[in-house]
C-alpha positions, 0 to 999 in steps of 0.5 A, a space after each residue: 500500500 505504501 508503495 502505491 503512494 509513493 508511486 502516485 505521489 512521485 507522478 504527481 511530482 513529475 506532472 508538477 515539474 512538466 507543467 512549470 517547464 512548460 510554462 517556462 517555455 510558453 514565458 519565453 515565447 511570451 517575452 519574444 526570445 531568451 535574449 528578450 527575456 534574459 533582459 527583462 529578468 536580469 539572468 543570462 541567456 544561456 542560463 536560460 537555454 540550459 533549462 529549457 535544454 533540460 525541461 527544467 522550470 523558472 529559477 525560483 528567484 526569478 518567478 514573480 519578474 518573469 511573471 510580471 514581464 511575460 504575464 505566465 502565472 507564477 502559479 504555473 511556473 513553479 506550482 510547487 512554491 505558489 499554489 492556487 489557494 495561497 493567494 486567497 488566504 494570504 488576504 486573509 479569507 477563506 480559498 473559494 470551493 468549486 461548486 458543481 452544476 448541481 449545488 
């Protein structure tokens, strides 16, 4: 049993780290080019292109300027630092609930 949720909670690690290179990716697209982008956060370009080489996401440190300067959510960026509710209780109320179709 332990080692199913081991597994499901390692898969949800890789879907998390590929959803944040992806959106990385889509940052860039955004600024125009690496070079736009490396500008606009005051990181190399070549710092850059090693992570997308790698499919790996935003350097934490620059999270909240590339979101900023791209408009990609931080959120997507690295969903394992901001998630979607933090910014509900961060203003001191309650994260809102799906409500389904039929409440």
């Amino acid at each position: 049993m332990i080692f199913v949720w081991e597994y499901l909670s390692r898969m949800d690690e890789i879907r998390s780290d590929q959803i944040a290179a992806e959106a990385f990716r889509r940052a860039v697209k955004a600024a125009g080019s690496q070079s736009a982008l490396s500008r606009k956060i005051g990181i190399g370009q070549a710092a850059i292109s090693k992570r997308l080489a790698k499919g790996q996401h935003c350097p934490a440190e620059c999270v909240l300027k590339v979101e900023a300067s791209t408009g990609v959510s931080r959120f997507d960026l690295r969903p394992d630092l901001y998630q979607r509710d933090s910014l509900a209780t961060d203003r001191g109320r309650e994260p809102e609930l799906f409500v389904g179709a039929d409440a």
